[in-house]
C-alpha positions, 0 to 999 in steps of 0.5 A: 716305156720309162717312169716320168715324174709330174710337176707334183714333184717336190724334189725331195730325192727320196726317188733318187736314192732307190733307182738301181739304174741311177736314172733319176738326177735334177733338172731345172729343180725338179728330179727327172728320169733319163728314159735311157737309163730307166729299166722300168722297175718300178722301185722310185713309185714306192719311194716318192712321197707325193706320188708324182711317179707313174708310167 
């Protein structure tokens, strides 16, 4: 099951940068995972600073 990124998002793109996969792209304002992409590392939870990563 892919990471998803709730509405506390506040698009900072820290997230973006640690995702090995390049899972993690804008949309509508806020970053998204592609749950295609996503491998479930777990690498973006640690990175954002508004904890709005989780599985």
């Amino acid at each position: 099951m892919a990471y998803k990124i709730s509405d506390a998002c506040v698009n900072c793109s820290a997230c973006e940068a640690e995702c090995p996969q390049a899972a993690i792209s804008e949309k509508d304002g806020k970053r998204w995972i592609d749950p295609e992409k996503c491998v479930d590392c777990g690498a973006c939870t640690g990175a954002c600073p508004v904890e709005a990563i989780s599985q």
